[in-house]
Every structure is written in structure tokens, then in C-alpha cells.
PDB file of N, H, CA, C and O in Angstrom:
ATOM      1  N   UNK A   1       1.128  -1.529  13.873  1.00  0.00           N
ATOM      2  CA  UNK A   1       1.307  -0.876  12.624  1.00  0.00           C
ATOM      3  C   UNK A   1       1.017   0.608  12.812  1.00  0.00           C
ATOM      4  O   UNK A   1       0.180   1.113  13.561  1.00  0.00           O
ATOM      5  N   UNK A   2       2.082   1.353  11.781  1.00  0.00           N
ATOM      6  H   UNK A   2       2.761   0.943  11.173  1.00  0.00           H
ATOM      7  CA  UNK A   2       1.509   2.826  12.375  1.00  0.00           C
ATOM      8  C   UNK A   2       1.601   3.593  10.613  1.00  0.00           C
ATOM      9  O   UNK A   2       2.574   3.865   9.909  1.00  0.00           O
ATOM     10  N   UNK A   3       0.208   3.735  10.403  1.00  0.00           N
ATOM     11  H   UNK A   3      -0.582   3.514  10.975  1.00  0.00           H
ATOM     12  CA  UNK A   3      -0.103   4.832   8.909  1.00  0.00           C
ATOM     13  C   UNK A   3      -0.102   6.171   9.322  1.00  0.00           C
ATOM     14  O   UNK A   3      -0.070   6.541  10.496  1.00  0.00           O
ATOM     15  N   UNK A   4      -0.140   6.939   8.263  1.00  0.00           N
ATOM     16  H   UNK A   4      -0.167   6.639   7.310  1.00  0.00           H
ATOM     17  CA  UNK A   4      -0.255   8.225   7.991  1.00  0.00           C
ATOM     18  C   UNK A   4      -0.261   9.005   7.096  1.00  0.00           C
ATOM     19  O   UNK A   4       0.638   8.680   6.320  1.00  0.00           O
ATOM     20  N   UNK A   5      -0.822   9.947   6.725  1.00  0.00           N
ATOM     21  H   UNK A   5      -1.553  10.210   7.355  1.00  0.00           H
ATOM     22  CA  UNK A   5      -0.896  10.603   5.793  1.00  0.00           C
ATOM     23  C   UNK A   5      -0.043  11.636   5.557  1.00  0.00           C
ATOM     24  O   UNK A   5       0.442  12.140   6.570  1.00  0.00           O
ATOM     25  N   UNK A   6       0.223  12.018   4.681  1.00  0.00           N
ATOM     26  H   UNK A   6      -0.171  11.608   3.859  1.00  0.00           H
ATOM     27  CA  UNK A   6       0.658  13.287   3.773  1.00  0.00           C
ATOM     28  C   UNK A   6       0.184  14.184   3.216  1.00  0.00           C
ATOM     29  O   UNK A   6       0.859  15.006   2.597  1.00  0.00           O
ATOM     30  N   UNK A   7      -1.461  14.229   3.342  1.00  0.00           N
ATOM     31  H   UNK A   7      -2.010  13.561   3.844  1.00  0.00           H
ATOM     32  CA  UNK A   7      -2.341  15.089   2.278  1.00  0.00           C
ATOM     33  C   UNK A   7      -2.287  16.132   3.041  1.00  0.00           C
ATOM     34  O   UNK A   7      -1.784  17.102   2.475  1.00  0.00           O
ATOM     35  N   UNK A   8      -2.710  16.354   4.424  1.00  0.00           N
ATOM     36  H   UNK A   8      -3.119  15.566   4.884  1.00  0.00           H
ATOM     37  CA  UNK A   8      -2.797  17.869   5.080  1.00  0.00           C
ATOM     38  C   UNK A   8      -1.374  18.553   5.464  1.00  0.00           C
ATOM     39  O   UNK A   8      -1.271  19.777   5.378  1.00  0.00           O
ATOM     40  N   UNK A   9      -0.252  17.736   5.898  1.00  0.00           N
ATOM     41  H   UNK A   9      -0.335  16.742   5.968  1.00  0.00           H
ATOM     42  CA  UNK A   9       0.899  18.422   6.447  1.00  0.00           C
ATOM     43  C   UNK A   9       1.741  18.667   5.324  1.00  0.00           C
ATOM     44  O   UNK A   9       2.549  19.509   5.715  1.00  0.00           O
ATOM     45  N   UNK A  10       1.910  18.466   4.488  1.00  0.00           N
ATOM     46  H   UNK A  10       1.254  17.782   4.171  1.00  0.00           H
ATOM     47  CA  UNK A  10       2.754  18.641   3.347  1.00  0.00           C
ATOM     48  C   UNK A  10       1.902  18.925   1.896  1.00  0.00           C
ATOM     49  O   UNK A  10       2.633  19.257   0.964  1.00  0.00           O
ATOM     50  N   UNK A  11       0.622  18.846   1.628  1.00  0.00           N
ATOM     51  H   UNK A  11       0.028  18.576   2.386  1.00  0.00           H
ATOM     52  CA  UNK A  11       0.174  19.643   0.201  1.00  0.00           C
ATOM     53  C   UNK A  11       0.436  18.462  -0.413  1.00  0.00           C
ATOM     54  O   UNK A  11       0.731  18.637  -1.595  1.00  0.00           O
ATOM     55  N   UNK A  12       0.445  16.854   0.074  1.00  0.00           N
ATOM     56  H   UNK A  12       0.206  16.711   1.034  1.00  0.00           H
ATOM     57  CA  UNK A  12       0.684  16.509  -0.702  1.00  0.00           C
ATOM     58  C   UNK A  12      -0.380  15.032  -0.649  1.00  0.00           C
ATOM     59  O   UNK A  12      -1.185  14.735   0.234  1.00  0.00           O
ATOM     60  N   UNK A  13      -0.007  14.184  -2.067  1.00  0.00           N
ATOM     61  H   UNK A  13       0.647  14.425  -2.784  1.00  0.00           H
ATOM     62  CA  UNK A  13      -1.026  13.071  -1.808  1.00  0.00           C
ATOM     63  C   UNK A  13       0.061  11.751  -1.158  1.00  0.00           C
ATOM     64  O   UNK A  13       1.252  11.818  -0.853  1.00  0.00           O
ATOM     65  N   UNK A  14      -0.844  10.651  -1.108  1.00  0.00           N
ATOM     66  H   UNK A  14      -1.811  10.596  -1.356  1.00  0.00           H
ATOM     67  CA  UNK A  14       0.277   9.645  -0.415  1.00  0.00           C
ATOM     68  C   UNK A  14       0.284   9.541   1.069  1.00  0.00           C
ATOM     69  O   UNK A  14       0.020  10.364   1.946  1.00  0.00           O
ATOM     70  N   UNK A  15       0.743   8.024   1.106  1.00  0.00           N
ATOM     71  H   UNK A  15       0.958   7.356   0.394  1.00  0.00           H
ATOM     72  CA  UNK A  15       0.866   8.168   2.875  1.00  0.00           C
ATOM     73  C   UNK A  15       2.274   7.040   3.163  1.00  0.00           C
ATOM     74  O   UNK A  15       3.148   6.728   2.353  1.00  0.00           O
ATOM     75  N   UNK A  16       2.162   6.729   4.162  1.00  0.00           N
ATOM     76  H   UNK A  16       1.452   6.983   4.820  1.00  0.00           H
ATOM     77  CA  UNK A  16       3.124   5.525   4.873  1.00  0.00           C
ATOM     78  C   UNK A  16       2.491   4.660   5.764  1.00  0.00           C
ATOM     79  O   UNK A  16       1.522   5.060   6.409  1.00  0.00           O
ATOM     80  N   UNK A  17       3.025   3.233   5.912  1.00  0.00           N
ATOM     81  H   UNK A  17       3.813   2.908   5.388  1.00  0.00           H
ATOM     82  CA  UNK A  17       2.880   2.982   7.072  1.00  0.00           C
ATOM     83  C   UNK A  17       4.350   1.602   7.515  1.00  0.00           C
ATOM     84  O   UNK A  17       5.098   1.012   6.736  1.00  0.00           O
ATOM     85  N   UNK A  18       4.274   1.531   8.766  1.00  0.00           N
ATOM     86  H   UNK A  18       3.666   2.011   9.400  1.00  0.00           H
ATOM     87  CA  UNK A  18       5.409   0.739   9.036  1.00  0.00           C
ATOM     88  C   UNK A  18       5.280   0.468  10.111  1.00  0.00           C
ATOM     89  O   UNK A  18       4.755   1.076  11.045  1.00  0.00           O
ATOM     90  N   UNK A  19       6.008  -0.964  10.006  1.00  0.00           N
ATOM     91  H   UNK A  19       6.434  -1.457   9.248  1.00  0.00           H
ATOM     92  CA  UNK A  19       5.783  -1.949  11.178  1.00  0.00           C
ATOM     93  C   UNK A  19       6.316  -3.087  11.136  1.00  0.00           C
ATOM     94  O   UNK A  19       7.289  -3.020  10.385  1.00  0.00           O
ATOM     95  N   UNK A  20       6.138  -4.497  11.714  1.00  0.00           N
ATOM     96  H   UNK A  20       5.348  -4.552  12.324  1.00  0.00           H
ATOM     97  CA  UNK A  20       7.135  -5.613  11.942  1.00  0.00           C
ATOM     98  C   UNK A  20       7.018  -6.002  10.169  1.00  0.00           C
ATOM     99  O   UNK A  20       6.031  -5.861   9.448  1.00  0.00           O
ATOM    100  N   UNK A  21       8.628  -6.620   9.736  1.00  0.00           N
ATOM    101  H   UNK A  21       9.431  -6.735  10.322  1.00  0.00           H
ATOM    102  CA  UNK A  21       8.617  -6.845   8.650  1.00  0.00           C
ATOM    103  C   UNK A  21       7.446  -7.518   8.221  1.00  0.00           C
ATOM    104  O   UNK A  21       6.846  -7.267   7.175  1.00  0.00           O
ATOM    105  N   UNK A  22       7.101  -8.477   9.151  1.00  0.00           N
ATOM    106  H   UNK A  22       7.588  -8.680  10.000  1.00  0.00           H
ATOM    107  CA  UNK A  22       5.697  -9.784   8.064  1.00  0.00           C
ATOM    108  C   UNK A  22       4.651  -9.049   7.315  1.00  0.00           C
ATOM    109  O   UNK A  22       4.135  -9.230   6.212  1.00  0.00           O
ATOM    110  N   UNK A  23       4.441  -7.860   8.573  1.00  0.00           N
ATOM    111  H   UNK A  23       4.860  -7.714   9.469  1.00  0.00           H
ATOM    112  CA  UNK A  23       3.555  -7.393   8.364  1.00  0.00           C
ATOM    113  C   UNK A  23       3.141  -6.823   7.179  1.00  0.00           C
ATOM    114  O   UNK A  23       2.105  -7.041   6.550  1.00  0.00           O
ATOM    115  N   UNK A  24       4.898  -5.376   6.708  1.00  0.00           N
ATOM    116  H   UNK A  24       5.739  -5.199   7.219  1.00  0.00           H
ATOM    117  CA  UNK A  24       4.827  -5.421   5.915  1.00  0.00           C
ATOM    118  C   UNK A  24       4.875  -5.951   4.220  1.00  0.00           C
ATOM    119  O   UNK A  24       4.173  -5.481   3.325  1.00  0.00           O
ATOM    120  N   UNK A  25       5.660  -6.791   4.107  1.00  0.00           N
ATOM    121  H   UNK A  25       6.230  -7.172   4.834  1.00  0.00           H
ATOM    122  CA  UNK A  25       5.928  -8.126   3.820  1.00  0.00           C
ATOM    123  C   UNK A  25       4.542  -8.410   2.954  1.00  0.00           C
ATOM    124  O   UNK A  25       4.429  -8.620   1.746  1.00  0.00           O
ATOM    125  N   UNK A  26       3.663  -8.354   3.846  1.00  0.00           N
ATOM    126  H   UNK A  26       3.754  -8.183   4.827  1.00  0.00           H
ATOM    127  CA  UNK A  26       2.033  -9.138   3.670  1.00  0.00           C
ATOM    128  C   UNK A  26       1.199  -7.983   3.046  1.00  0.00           C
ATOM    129  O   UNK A  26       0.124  -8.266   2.518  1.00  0.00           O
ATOM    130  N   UNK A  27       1.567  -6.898   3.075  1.00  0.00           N
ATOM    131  H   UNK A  27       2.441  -6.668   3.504  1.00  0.00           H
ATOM    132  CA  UNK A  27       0.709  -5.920   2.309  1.00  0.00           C
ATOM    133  C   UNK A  27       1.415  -5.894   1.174  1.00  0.00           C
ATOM    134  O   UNK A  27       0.731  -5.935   0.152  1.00  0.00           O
ATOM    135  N   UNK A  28       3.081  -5.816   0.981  1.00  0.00           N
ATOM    136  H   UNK A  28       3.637  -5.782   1.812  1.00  0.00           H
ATOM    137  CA  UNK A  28       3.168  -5.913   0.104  1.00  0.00           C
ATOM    138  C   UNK A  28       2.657  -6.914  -1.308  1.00  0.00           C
ATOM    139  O   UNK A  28       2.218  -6.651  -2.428  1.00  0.00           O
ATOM    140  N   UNK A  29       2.949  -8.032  -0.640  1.00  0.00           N
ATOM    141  H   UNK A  29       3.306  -8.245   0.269  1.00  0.00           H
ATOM    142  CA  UNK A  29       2.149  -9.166  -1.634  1.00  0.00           C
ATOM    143  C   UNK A  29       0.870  -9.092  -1.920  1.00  0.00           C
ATOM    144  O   UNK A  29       0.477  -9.554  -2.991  1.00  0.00           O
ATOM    145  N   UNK A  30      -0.212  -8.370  -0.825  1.00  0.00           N
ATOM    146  H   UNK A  30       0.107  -7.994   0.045  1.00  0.00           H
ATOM    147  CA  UNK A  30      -1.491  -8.512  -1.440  1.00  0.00           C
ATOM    148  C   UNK A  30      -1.881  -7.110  -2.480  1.00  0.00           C
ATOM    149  O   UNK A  30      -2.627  -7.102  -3.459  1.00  0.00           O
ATOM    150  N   UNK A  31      -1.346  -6.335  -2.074  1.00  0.00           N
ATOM    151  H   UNK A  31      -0.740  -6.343  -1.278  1.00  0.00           H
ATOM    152  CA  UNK A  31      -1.153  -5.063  -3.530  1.00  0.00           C
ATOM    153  C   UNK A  31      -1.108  -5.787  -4.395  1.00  0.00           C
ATOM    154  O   UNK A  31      -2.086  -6.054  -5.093  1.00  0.00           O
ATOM    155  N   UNK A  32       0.535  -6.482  -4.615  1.00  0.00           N
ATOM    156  H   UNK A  32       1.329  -6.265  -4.048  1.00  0.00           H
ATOM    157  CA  UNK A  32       0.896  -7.070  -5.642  1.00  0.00           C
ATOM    158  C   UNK A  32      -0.437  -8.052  -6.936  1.00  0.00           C
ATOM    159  O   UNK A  32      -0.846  -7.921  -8.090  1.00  0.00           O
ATOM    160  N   UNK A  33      -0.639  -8.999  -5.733  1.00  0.00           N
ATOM    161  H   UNK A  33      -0.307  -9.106  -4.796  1.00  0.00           H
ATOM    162  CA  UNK A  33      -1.670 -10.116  -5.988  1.00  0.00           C
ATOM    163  C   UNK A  33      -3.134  -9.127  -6.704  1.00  0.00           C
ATOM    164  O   UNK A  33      -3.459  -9.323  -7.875  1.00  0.00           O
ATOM    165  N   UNK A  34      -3.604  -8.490  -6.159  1.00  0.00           N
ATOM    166  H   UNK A  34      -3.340  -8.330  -5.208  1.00  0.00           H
ATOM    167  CA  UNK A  34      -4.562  -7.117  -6.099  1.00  0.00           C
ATOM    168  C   UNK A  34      -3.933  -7.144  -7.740  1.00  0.00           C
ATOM    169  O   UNK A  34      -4.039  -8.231  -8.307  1.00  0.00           O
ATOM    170  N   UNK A  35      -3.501  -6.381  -8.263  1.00  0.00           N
ATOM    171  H   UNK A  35      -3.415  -5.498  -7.802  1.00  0.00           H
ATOM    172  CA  UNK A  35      -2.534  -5.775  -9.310  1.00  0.00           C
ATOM    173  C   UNK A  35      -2.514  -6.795 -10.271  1.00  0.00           C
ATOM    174  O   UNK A  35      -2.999  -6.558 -11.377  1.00  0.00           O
ATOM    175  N   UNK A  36      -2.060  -7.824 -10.039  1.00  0.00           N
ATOM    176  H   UNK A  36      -1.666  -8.016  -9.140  1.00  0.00           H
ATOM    177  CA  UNK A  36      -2.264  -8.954 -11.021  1.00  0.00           C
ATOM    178  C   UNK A  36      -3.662  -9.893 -11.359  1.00  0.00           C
ATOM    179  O   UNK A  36      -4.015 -10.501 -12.369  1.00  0.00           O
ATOM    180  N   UNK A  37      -4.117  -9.752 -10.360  1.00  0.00           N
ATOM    181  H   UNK A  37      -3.830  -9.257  -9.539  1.00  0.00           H
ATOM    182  CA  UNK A  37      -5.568 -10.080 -10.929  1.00  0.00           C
ATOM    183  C   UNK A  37      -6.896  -9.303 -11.767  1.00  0.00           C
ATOM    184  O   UNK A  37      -7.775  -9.753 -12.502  1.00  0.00           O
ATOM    185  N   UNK A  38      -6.536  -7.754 -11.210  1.00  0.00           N
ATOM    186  H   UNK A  38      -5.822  -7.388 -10.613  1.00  0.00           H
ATOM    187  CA  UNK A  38      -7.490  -7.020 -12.242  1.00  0.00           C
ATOM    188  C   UNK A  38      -6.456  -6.879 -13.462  1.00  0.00           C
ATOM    189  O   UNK A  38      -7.010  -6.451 -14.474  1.00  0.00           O
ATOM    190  N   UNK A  39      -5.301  -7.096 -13.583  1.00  0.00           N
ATOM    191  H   UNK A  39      -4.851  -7.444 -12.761  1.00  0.00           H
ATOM    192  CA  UNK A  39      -4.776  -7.184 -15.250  1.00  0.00           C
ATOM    193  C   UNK A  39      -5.450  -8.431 -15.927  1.00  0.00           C
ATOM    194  O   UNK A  39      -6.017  -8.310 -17.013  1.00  0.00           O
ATOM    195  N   UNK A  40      -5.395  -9.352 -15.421  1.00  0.00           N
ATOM    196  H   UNK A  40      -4.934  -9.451 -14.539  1.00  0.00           H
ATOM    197  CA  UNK A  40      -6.147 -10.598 -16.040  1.00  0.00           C
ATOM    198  C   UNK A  40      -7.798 -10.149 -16.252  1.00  0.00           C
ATOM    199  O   UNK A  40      -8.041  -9.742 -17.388  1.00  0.00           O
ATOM    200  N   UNK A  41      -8.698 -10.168 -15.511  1.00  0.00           N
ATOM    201  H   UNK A  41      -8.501 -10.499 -14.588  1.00  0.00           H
ATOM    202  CA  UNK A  41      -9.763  -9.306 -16.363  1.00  0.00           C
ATOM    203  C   UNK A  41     -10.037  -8.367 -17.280  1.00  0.00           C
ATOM    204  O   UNK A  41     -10.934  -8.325 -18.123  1.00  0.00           O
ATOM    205  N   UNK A  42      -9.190  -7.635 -17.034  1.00  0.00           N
ATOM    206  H   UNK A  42      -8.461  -7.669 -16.350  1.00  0.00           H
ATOM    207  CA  UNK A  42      -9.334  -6.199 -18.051  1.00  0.00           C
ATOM    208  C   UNK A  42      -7.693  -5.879 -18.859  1.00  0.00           C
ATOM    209  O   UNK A  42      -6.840  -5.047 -18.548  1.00  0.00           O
ATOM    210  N   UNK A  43      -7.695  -6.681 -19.738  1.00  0.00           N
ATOM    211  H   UNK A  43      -8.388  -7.356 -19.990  1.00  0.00           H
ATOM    212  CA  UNK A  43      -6.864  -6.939 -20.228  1.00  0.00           C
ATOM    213  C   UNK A  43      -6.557  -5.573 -21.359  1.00  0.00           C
ATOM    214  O   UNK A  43      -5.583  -5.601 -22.112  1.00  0.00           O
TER     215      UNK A  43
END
């Protein structure tokens, strides 16, 4: 997997990262999952 940032070379916030689909794939869903569970508490 390879991240990086954006805050020092560009003025800006945000980053990337990329790598074998599962991988990403698998972060995507746990954001997701992440995201839907603090809506259910704090409604």
C-alpha cells in the first residue's frame, strides 16, 4: 500500500493511498461501516 499526503506539497488538506483492489476495497467498507455506526448512536 502506498499513502500520502497533500498538506505540505500543495497547501492543501487530504491525502491518497493505493494499492491491490481488496485492499482497497477493505478500507473502503470499514469507513463506510465506521460512518454508519456513529450515526446510530448520535442520532
Amino acid at each position: 500500500m502506498i499513502v500520502g499526503s497533500l498538506e505540505h506539497a500543495l497547501s492543501s488538506t487530504g491525502g491518497f493511498c493505493a494499492g491491490r483492489t481488496f485492499v482497497v476495497y477493505h478500507q473502503r467498507l470499514c469507513g463506510r461501516l465506521l460512518n454508519a455506526i456513529m450515526q446510530l448512536q448520535f442520532p
